[in-house]
C-alpha positions in Angstrom: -91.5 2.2 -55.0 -88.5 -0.5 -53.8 -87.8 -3.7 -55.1 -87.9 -6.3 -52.7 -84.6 -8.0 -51.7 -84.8 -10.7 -49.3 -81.9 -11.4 -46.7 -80.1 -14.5 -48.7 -79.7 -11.8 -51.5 -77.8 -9.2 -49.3 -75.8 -12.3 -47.4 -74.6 -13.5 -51.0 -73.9 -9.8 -52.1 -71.7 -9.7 -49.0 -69.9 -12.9 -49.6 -69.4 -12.0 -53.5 -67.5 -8.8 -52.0 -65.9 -10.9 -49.5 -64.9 -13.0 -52.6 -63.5 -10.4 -55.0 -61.5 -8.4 -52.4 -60.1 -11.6 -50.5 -56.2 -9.9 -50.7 -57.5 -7.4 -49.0 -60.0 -9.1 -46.6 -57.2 -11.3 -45.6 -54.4 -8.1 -45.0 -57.3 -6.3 -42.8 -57.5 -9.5 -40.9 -53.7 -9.5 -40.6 -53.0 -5.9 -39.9 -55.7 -5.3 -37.7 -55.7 -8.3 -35.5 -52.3 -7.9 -35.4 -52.0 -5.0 -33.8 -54.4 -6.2 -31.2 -52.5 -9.4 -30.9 -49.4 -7.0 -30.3 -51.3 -5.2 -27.7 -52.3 -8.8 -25.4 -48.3 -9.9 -26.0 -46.8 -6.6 -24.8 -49.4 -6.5 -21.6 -50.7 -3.4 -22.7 -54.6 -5.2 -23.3 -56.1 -8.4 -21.6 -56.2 -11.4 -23.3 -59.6 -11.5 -22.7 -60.7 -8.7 -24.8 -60.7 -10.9 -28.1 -62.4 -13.6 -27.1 -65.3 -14.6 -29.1 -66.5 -11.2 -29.5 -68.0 -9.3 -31.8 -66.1 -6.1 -33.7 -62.9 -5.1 -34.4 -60.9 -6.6 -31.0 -60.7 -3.7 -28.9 -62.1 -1.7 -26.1 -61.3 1.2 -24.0 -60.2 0.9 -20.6 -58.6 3.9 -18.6 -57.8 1.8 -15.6 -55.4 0.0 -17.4 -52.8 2.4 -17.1 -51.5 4.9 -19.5 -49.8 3.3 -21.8 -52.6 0.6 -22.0 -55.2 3.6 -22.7 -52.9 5.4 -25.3 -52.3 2.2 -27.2 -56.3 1.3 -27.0 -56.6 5.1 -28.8 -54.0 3.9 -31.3 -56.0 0.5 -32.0 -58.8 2.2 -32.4 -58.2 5.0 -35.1 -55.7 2.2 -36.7 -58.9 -0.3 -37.2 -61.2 2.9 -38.4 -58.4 3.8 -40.8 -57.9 0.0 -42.0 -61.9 -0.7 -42.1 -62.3 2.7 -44.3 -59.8 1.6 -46.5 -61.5 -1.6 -47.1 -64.9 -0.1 -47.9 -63.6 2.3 -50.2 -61.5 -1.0 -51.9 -64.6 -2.8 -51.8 -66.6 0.4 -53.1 -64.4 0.8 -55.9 -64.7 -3.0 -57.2 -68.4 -2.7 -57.4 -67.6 1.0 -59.5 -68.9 2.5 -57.2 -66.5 5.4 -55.7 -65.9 7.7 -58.5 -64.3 10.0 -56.1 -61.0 9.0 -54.5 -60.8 11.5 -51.5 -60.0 10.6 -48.2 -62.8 11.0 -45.5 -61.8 9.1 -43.0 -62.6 12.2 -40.0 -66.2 12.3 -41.4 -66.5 8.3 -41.3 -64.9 8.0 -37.7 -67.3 11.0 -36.6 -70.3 9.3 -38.2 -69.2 5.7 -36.6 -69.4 7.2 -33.2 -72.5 9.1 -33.6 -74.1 5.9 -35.0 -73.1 3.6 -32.0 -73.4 6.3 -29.9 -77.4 5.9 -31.1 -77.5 2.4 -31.3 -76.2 1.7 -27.3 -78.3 4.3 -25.7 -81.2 3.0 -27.6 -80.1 -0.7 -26.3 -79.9 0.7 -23.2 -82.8 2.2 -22.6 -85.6 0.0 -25.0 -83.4 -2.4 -26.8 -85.8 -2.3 -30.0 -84.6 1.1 -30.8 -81.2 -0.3 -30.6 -81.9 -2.9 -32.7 -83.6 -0.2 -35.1 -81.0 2.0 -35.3 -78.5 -0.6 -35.8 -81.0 -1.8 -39.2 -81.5 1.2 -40.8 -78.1 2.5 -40.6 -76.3 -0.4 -41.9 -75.4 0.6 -45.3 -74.7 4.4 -44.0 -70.3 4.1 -44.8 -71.3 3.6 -48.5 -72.9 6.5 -48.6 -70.9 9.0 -46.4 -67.7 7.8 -48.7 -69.4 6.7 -52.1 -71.8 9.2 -52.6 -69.7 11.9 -50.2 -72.3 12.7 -48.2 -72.1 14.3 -44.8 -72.5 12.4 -42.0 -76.0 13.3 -40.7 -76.9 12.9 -44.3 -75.3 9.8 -44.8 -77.5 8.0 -42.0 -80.8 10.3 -43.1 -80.3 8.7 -46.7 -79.3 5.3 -45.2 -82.7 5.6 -43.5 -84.5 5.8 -46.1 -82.9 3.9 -48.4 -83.9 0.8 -46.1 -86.9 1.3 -45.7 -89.6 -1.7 -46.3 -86.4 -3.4 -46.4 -85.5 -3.4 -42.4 -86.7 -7.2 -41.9 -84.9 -9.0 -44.7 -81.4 -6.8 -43.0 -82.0 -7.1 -39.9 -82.3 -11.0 -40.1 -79.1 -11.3 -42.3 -77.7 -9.5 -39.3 -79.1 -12.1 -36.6 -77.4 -14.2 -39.4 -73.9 -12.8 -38.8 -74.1 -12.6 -35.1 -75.2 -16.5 -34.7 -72.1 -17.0 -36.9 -69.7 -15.1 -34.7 -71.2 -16.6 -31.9 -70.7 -19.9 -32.4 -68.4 -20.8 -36.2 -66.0 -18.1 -35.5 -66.0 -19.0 -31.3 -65.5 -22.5 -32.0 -62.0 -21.1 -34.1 -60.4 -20.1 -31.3 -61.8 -23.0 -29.0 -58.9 -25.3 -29.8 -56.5 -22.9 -28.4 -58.3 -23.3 -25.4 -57.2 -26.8 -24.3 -53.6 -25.7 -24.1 -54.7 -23.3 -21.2 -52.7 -20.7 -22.3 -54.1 -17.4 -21.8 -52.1 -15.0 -24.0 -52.7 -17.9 -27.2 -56.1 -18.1 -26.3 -56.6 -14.5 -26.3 -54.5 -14.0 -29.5 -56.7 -16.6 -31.4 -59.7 -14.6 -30.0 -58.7 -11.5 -31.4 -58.2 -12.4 -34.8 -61.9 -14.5 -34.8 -63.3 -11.4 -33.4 -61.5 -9.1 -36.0 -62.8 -11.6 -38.7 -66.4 -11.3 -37.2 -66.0 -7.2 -37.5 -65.2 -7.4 -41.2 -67.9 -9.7 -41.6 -70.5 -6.7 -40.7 -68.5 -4.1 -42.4 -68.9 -6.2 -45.9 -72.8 -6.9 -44.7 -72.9 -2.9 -44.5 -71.8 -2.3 -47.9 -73.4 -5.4 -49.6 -76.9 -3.5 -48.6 -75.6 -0.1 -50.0 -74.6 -1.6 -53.1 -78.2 -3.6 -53.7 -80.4 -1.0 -52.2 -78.9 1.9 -54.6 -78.6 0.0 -57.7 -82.1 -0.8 -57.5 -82.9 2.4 -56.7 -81.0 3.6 -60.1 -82.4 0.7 -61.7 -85.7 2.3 -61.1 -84.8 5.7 -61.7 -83.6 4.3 -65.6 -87.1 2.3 -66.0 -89.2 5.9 -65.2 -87.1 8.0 -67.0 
């Protein structure tokens, strides 16, 4: 038996997070749109890659050359490092990471597995993308909250969501409008001064901004789905 949560519950769960960590939220924006800012004003990354997208502002690219692929590798395991550190801070306002170990291997390994399942299914029906992508939302809270593995972090974030894969899945469509369009139109001022390493900086940070707006979304379902579920658990007992 699940309580039903609708999608305005888990966006205001998310922003509530957003709310109480905001030192944080605003040193992850910093730090790790930063580092991809860095990466455009060296040469080392187009100024491209940031614009108006949706993640954490990078992307690998061999044919860049080696120092551009090296410092790609270096942006990516910074932003996995920086985003774990922020779920676990976020975690731990909510109470809920009673244990402080790092696990940041596990919760790189299961981030690739999990988008490694969501593109193939994109690519080859789109709805079990779009699936996967649902159902695994809230999968970091419990790979690093409740230190499960990673296979059994995204079998119990499964299950977790189920009968609740609408109400998330729409508060996702909800998120990617917003990157779309509020956080593009941020860096579309830059854009009259047709300069392409501004305009690819200002991208970068609204596209790191956009990542961290998922990541919270992630862990705002983990918290509501789990405390209902222990809610629940406390009623029956």
């Amino acid at each position: 038996m699940s309580v039903a949560i609708n999608t305005g519950e888990f966006l205001n769960r998310m922003m509530e997070l957003l709310r109480k960590n905001g030192r944080e939220v605003a040193l992850y924006v910093f730090a790790v749109g930063g580092v991809a800012a860095l990466g455009i004003a060296i040469g080392v990354a187009r100024a491209d890659d940031g614009l108006f997208g949706i993640g954490i502002g990078f992307s690998l690219d061999a044919g860049r050359g080696i120092l551009g692929f090296l410092f790609q590798i270096f942006q990516a395991i910074f932003a996995a490092i920086a985003t774990y550190l922020l779920i676990a801070r976020m975690l731990q306002t909510e109470g809920r990471l009673p244990n402080k170990d790092l696990r940041i291997p596990a919760y790189i390994g299961m981030s690739i597995l999990s988008w490694l399942g969501i593109i193939v299914g994109l690519f080859l029906f789109i709805v079990p993308g779009l699936l996967f992508a649902t159902r695994w939302t809230p999968a970091a809270g419990f790979l690093i909250a409740e230190q499960e593995g990673v296979t059994d972090s995204l079998a119990k974030s499964w299950l977790a969501t189920s009968g609740h894969g609408w109400s998330i899945f729409f508060g996702g469509v909800v998120l990617v409008l917003f990157n779309w369009f509020v956080v593009g139109l941020a860096a579309a001022p830059f854009s009259i001064l047709s300069n392409p390493l501004i305009v690819g900086i200002a991208g970068v940070f609204a596209s790191t901004l956009g990542g961290l707006l998922f990541t919270a979304y992630g862990i705002a379902v983990f918290t509501l789905l789990t405390s209902t579920t222990d809610e629940l658990e406390d009623v029956f007992a």
